[in-house]
Every structure is written in C-alpha cells, then in structure tokens.
C-alpha positions as CSV (number, residue, x, y, z in Angstrom):
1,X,16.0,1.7,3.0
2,X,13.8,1.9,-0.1
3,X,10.1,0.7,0.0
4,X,9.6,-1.1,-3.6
5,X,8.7,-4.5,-4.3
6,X,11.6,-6.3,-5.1
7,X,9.1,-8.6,-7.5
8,X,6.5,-6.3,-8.8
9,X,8.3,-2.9,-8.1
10,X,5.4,-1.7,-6.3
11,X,6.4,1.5,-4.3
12,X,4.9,4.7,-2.6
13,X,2.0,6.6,-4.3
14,X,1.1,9.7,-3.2
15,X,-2.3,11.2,-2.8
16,X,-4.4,13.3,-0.5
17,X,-6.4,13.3,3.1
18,X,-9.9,14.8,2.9
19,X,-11.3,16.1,6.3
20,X,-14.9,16.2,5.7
21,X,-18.4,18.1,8.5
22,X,-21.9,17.8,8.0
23,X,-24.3,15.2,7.1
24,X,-25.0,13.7,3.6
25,X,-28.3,14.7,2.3
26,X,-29.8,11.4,1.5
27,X,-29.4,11.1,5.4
28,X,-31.4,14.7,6.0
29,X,-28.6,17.0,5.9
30,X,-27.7,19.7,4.0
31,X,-24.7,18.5,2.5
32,X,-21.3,17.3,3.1
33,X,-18.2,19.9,3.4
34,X,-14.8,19.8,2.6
35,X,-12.7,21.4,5.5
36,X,-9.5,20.3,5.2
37,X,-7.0,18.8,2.4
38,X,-3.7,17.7,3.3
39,X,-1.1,15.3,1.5
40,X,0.0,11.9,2.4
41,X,1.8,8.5,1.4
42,X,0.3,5.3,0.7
43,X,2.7,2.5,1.3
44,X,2.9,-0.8,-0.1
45,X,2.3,-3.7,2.7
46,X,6.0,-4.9,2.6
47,X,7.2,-8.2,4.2
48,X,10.9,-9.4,4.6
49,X,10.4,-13.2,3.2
50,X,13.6,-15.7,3.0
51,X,13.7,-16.9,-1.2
52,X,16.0,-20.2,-1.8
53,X,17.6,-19.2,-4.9
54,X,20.3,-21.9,-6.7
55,X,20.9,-23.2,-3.4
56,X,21.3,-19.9,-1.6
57,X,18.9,-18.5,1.4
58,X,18.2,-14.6,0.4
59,X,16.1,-12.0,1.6
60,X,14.0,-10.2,-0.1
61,X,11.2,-7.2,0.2
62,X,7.9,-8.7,-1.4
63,X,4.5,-7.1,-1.3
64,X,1.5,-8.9,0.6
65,X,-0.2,-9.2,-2.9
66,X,3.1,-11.4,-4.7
67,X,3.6,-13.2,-1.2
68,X,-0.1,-14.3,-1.3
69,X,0.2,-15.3,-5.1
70,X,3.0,-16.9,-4.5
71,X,5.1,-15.5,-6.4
72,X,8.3,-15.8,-3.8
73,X,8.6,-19.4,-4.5
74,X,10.0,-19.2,-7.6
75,X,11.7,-15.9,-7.1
C-alpha cells in the first residue's frame, strides 16, 4: 500500500529525532545538549476521498493539503 499523493505525489520524507537535556541559557542554564539522534519518517496526512470521474465513483489517496484546496473536485 504506497503512501503518495495520488494528486500532488506527496510521499514519505525522511529526517531525524533529536533527544535534547539541560536548560537554554536565555532561561539561566548552561546550555542545551544533544543526547540522542535517531531516524524517523514523516508521513503525509493521507485520506481515502470518493472522486466522480466521467460518471464513475473512484477512490483515491489525497493529501489533507489538496483535499482542503479542493483540488479532489475536479480530480
């Protein structure tokens, strides 16, 4: 089951978790640390929408972004 936009072609991007310990200085501290690093996925905010397309019902996988331009209307 993929997780890409069937409008936009938005898919996964991958990046990275931070853990961080201490206190900021502007706060009083003596500085913020970087403990930990460790990768992960960000997802795309997929929905399952019914499109009318020449007079057929279809289902497609749109992102929260193209469903709230509407942009599955005219799909």
């Amino acid at each position: 089951m993929s997780r890409i936009c069937d409008i936009c072609g938005k898919g996964p991007v991958f990046g990275g978790s931070f853990c961080r310990r201490g206190m900021a200085k502007k706060k009083g501290g003596v500085g913020i640390n970087i403990t930990g690093r460790s990768k992960r996925v960000f997802y795309p905010n997929l929905q399952v929408v019914r499109v009318k397309k020449d007079n057929e019902t279809l289902k497609i996988k749109a992102c929260a972004s193209c469903i709230k331009a509407g942009k599955t209307i005219v799909a």
